[in-house]
N, C-alpha and C positions, 0 to 999 in steps of 0.2 A: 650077362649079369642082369637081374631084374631090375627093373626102374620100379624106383616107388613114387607114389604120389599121397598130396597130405591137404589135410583142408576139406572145401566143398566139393572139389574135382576127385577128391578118393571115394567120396561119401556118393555121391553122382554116380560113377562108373561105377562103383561096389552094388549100387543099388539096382533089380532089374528093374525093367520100366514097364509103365502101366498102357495098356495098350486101350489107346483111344477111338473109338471111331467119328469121323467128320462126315460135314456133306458132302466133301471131296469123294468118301470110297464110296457114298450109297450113290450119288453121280454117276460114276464109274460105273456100278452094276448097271443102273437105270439105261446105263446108254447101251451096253451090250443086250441087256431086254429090248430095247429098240431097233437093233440091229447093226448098230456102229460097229466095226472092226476092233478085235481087243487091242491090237496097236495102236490105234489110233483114240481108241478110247484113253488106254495108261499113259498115253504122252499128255492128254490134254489136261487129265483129270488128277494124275499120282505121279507126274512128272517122272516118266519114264522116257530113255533114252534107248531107241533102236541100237545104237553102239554095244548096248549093254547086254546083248543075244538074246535069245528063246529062254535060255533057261533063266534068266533073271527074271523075264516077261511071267513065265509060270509061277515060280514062288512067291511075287508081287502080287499076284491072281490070287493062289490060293491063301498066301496070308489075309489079302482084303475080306475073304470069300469066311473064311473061318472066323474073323473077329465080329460080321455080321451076322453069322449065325448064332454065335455067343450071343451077341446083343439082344436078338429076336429071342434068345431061350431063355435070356434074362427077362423080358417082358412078359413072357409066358407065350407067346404067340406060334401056336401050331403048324403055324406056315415056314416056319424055321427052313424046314426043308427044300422050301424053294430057292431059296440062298443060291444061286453057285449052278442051275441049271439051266443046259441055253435051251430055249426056246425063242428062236429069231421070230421072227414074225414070216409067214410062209407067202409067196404066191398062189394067189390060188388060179387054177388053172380054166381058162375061160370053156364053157361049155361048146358042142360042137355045133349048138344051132341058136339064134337068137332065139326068143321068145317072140317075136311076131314068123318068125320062117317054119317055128316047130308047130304053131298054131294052124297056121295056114295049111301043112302039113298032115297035122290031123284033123282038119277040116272041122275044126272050134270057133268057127266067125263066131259065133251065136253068144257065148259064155261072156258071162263077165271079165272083168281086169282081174278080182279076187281069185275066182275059180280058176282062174288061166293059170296065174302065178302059183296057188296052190298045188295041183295036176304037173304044173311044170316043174317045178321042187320035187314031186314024186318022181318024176322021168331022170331027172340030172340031182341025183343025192350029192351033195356037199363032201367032203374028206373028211370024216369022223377024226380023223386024228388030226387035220389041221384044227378040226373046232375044238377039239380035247386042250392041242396047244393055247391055241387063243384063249380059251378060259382059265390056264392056270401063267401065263402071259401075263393076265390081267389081275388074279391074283397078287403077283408076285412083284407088279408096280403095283397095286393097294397096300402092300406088305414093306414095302421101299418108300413108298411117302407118309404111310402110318410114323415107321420108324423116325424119317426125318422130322417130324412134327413134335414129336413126342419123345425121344431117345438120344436124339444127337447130342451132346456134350461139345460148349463152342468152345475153340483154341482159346485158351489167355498164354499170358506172355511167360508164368513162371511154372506153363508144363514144359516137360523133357523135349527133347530134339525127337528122339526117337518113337517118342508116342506118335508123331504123327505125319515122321518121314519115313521114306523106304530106308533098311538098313544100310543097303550100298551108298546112300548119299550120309546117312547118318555117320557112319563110322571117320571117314577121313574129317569130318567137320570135329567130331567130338574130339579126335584127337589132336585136334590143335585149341582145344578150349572153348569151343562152340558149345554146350551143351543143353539150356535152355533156349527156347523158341526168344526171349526177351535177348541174347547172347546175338543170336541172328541178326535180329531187328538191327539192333547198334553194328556190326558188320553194315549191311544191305545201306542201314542209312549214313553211312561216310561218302558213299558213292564211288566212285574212282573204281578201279581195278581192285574192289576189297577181298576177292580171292585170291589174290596173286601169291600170298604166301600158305594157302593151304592146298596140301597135297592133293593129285587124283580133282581137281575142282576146275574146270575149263568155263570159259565162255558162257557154252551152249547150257553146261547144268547149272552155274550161279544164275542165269536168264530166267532157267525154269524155278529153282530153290528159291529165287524173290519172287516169280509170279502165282507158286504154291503157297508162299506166307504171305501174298498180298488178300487170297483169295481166302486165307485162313482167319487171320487178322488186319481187318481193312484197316488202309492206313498207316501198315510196316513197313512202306519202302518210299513213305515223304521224308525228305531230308529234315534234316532240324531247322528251323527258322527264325530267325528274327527280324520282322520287318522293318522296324523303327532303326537297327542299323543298317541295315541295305540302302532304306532311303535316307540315310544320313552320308553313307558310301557313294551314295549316286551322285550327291552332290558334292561331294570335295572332290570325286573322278570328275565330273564335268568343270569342277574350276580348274586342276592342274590340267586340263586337256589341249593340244598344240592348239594353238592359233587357229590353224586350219578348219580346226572341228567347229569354229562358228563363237559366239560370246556366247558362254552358257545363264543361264540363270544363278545367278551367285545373293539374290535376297537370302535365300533362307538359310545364310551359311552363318548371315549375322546372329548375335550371340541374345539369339529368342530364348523365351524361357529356363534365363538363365544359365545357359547350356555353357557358353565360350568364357564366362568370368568378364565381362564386356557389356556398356548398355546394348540395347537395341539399334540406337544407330551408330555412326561412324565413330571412330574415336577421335580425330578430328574435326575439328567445329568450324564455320566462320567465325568473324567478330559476331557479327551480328546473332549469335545464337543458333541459327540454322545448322541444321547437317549437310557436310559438306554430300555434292554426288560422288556416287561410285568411281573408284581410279580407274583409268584406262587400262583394259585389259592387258595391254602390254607395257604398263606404265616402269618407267626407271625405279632400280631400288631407293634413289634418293629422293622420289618423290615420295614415300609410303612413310608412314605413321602407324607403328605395331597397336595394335586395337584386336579387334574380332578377328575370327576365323575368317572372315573374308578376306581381311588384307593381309592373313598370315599366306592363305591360299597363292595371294599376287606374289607376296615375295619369294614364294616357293618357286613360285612358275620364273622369276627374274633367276633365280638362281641356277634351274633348269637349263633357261637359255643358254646362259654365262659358262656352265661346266660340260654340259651333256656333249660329247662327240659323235655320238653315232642315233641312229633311231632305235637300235635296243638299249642302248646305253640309258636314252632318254624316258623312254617304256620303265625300266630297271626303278631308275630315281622318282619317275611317278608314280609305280606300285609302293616303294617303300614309305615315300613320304605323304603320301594317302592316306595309309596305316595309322602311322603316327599321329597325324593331325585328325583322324580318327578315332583317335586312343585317347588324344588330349581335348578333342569334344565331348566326349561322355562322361569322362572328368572333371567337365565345367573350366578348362582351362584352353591358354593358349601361347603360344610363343613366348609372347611379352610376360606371362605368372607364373611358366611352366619352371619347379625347381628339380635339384639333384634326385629326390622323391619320385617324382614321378621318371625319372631316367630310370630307375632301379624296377619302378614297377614296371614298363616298357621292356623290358629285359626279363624279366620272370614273366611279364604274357609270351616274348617269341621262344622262349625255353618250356612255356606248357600254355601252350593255342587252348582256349576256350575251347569246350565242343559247337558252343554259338556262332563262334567266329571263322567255323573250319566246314568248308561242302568241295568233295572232290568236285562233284559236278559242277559242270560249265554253266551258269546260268548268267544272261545278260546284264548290266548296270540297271536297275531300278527293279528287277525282279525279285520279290520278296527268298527267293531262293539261296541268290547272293553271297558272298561272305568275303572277307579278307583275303583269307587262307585257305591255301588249298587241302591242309592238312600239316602235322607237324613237321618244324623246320630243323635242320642237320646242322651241325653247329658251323658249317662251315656258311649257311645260309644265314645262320643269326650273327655271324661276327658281320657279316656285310650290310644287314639290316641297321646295327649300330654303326658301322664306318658311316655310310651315305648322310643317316639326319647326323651325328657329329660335324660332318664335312659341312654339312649344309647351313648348321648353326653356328659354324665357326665362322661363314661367309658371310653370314648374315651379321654378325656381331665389327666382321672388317667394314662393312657397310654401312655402320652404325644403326641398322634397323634393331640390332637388341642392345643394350646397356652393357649385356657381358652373355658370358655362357654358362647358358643353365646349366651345361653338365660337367665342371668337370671334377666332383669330387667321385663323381660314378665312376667305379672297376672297370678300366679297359683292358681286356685279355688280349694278350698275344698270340700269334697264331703257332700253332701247335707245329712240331720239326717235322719236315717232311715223311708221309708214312712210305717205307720202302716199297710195300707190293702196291702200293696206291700207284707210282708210277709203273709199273711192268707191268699194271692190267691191261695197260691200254696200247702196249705194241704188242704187237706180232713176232715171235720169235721170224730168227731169218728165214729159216727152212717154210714156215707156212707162208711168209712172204713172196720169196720165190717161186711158191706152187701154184698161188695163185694169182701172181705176174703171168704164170708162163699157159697157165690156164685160160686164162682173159685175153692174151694174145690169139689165141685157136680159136676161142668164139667172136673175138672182132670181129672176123667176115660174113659174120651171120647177120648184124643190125649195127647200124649208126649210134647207137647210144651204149652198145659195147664197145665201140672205140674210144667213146666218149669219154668210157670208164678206165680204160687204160689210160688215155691223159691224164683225169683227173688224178691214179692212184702214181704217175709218175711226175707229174709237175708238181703236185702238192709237196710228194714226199723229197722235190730238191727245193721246193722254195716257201715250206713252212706256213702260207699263208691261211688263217682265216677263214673259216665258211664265208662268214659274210662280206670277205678283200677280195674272194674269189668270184663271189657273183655281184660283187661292185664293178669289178675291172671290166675297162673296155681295152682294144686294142690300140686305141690313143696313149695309154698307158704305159706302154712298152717305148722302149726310146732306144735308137743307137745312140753310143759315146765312146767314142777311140776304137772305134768295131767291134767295142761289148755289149750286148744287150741288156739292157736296165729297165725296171717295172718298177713305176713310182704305186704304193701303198701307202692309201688313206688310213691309218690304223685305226683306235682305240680312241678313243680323247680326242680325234682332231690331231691326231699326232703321227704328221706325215714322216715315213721313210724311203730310203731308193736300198731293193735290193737288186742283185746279181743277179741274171736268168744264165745260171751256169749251164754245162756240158749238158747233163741230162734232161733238165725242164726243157731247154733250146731245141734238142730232139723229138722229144713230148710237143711241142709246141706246134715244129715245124708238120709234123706226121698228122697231129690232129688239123690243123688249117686245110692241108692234103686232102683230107677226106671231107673236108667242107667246102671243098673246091675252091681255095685259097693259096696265099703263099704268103713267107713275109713280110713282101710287101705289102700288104691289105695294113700292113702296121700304119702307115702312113697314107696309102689309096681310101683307105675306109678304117678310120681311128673311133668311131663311133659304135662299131659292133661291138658286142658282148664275148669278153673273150671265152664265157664256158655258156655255151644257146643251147635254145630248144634245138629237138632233130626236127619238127615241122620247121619251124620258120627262123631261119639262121640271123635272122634280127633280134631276136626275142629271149631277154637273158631270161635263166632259169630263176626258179623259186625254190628257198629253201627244202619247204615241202616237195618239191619234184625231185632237187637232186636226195633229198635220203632216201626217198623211196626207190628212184634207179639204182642207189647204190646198192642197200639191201639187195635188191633184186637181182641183177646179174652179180655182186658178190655172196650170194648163196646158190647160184648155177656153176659161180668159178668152185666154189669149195665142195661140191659136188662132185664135179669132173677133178680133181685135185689128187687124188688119193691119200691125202692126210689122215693120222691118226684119229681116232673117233675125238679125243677130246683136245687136238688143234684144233680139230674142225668146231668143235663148240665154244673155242674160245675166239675164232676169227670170225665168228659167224655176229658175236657183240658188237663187231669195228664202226663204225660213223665215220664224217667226214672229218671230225675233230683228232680222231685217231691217225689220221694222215699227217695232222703238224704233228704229235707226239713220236711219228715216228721223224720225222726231220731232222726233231731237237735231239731222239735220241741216237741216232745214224751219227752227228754232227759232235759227239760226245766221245761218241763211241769210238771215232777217226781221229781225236786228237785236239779238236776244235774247243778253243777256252771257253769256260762259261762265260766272258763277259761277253765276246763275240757271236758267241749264239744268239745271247740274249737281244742283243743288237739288232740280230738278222731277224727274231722273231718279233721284236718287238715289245720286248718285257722291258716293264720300267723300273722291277727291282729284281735281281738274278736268282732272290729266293724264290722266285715261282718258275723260272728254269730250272734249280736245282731240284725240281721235281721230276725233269726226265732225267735224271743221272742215274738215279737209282737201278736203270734196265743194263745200265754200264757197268756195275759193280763186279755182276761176276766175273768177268773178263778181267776186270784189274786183281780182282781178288786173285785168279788164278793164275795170273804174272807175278804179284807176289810172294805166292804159294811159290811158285819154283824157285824164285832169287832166296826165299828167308825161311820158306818151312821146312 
């Protein structure tokens, strides 16, 4: 059935395009007049990819080749015809005697330098046709920078995609809505992985498609900027910053020019008139007096202290609350003014990010580059952005640092009922389970870090734990009790549990020590090692960054060697280490195991965020019920 399209987008693609020429294509000729390789030329020049064969390479030629002959025959320029033929530049071939050998030879002491040189041109005549070439060589770069001077027409932003890329790249871009070069532009400057959803479009071509429109229109692939918030960013990131990081400079947080709704200095005074100094960076909430962004900053960070559990945890609450107090300095506000009003606005900025406010790219704290946001938030990212400053200002109000709570006539939404394929995306059916269990077993004996990988996909998946519970634990951790083995976990919040190292982890356990030339003993011999190490140095816990990349790694050698269906294999080929608890919770489901008991063992503080692995359970009950009642 045909798809129609309506709008700019029919009027667009209904319309042919105007074919432009830049100084990208007369570049292109110039260099193969010079001798450059055509491969090497079209990659540099017309963003051409060797992937893309010979015969793409030819048609790209000849279209370049016929739009500048056009051009030239628009000008009127006779030389048209040199357009499009090679004439490399030739070796010429050195004569068989020098000019002092051939002299001495014909016994010419006597002659001038002139006559020598002349008489010797008659002896050894030049290549008529290399000089032929050379002269119209030379034309035909006079004919190529005429043109450039005089005929090029430069990119603007609101010509076609197509006027002035290759059709192979144009086509998959237009068809996801790409179609002026200004269309690109906005693409290219989000940053991030901005191909990721259009077809046919990898890596190696979005590299070349940006360094083609940089070279087109200087200036296309600087992200958007706003200074004056980066460096207003820099400084509420240096105030919520640990402790560790040093006492930042927190003058200019006070509420200058107007900015925070606040004089210039402290909001508390001495008697005597003075302003009082700055609080101690890690001063008590009951020492603070809500005034300027400065001391909204301290209370922030008391409150940091007081809740944060973990160091992502604390990361989490200081990106959010950045933001905010972010949001409420450009506002001219701050804790102590801030009303329902601006709750509501805070709320429609994380439901549509500024494009100001939003740079995929990674750019440093004080880098005019900078931004909040890495791009837009998913609602399950914006219900959390609201939890954290609610939670914050509610502690702050138990604390008596605010009067009451700015927010609570603001809409608090609840969280949406669990989505069914939301949980099954993230286990493995049994069957690809199995395969590449039994898969990863056979390559164990090959390397230390494929064992490694078996433990980890077998202890994870009996004791639910954590990325980061797993490369917290040491072997101190592990404890007998009545001849059971127990692993105290640090969770979430500071919220210790002891689970079970039941049958299978204990096996995992014992196997991996094995190869590490251990035993269970080393539980109490050496309680200090890392229970999941590097393979160099069996002291040395891993980093997150190491283990997903081993994993990936040999879990795309196991699903290799596997023989699984094409599209098992592309759905396990998604799994991370977080996919290991999900299958825990859902194995533990699946066996009979109550949700509150799960929840227990994983560590959930409210069993609606377990009953998100149930859902991988369903068909199985479905189809018990199916036979007792359908």
């Amino acid at each position: 059935m045909a798809t129609r399209t309506y709008g700019a987008q029919a009027t667009l693609q209904a319309t042919p395009p105007t074919t432009q020429v830049g100084a990208h294509h007369l570049a292109y000729l110039r260099a193969l007049a010079e001798g450059v390789a055509q491969q090497q030329a079209a990659a540099r020049y017309l963003g051409h990819d060797k992937v893309d064969g010979a015969a793409a390479l030819r048609q790209l030629h000849n279209t370049t080749v016929d739009q500048v002959r056009a051009l030239a025959r628009r000008q009127g320029d006779a030389r048209w015809r040199l357009i499009g033929l090679t004439m490399r530049p030739q070796q010429a071939q050195p004569p068989a005697q020098s000019l002092d050998e051939w002299a001495h030879e014909q016994a010419m002491d006597g002659f001038s330098q002139a006559d020598l040189l002349l008489h010797y041109a008659e002896a050894f005549p030049a290549d008529r046709r290399a000089q032929r070439q050379g002269r119209l060589r030379s034309q035909q770069l006079a004919l190529l920078q005429s043109l450039a001077q005089t005929a090029v027409e430069p990119a603007l932003p609101h010509h076609r995609l197509d006027a002035w890329f290759p059709a192979h790249l144009c086509k998959p871009l237009m068809a996801s809505g790409v179609l002026l070069l200004s269309d690109l532009q906005a693409r290219v400057r989000t940053g991030g992985r901005w191909w990721r959803h259009i077809p046919a479009i990898g890596v190696g071509k979005a590299t070349r498609l940006a360094h083609r429109l940089e070279q087109l229109i200087p200036g296309s692939v600087a992200p958007s900027r706003n200074p004056p918030l980066a460096r207003r960013g820099q400084s509420l990131a240096a105030a919520l910053a640990p402790a560790a990081a040093g006492r930042p400079e927190l003058s200019d947080l006070s509420g200058r020019s107007g900015r925070s709704g606040a004089p210039d200095t402290a909001a508390a005074a001495t008697a005597g008139g003075q302003p009082q100094s700055p609080a101690p960076l890690d001063a008590p909430i009951d020492q603070l007096v809500a005034g300027d962004l400065q001391t909204d900053a301290l209370a922030v960070r008391a409150w940091i202290r007081a809740r944060a559990g973990s160091s992502a945890t604390e990361k989490a609450y200081r990106r959010e609350l950045a933001r905010f107090l972010l949001f409420l300095d450009l506002r001219g506000r701050s804790l102590g003014t801030c009303s329902a009003a601006d709750g509501r606005a805070y709320q429609a900025l994380l439901q549509d990010v500024p494009a100001d406010w939003s740079a995929r790219r990674t750019a440093p704290l004080g880098h005019d580059a900078w931004a909040p946001f890495a791009g837009p938030l998913c609602g399950r990212s914006q219900r959390q952005a609201v939890a954290i400053v609610r939670s914050c200002l509610a502690w702050l109000v138990t604390a008596r640092y605010l009067p009451h709570h700015p927010w609570p006539p603001v809409e608090r939404r609840t969280d949406p009922l669990p989505d069914p394929a939301a949980g099954a995306s993230r286990v493995m059916s049994p069957l690809a389970w199995q395969a590449i269990c039994a898969s990863l077993d056979r390559l164990a004996g090959e390397s230390p870090a494929a064992e490694r990988m078996v433990f980890l996909l077998q202890f994870v998946e009996a004791t639910g734990l954590r990325a980061t519970e797993l490369l917290e634990a040491r072997l101190g951790d592990l404890r007998w009790l009545d001849g059971r083995l127990q692993c105290q976990v640090p969770g979430k919040g500071r919220q210790q549990r002891v689970i079970a190292v039941v049958g299978q982890a204990r096996r995992a356990l014992t196997r991996y020590l094995a190869a590490r030339g251990l035993d269970l003993g080393a539980i109490e011999s050496r309680p200090a090692l890392p229970l999941l190490a590097s393979v160099k140095t069996s002291d040395v816990a891993l980093t997150y960054r190491s283990l997903y990349g081993s994993m990936k790694t040999w879990l795309n050698k196991a699903i290799e060697g596997s023989g699984l269906p094409w599209p098992d294999k592309v759905a396990a080929a998604r799994a991370s280490p977080h996919w290991l608890r999900h299958r825990c919770g859902t194995r533990a489901l699946e066996r009979g195991a109550s949700l509150a008991v799960v929840a227990q063992w994983l560590g959930h503080a409210d069993t609606r965020t377990t009953a998100r692995y149930s859902p991988a359970a369903m068909a199985r009950i479905s189809d018990e019920m199916e036979k007792a009642l359908g």
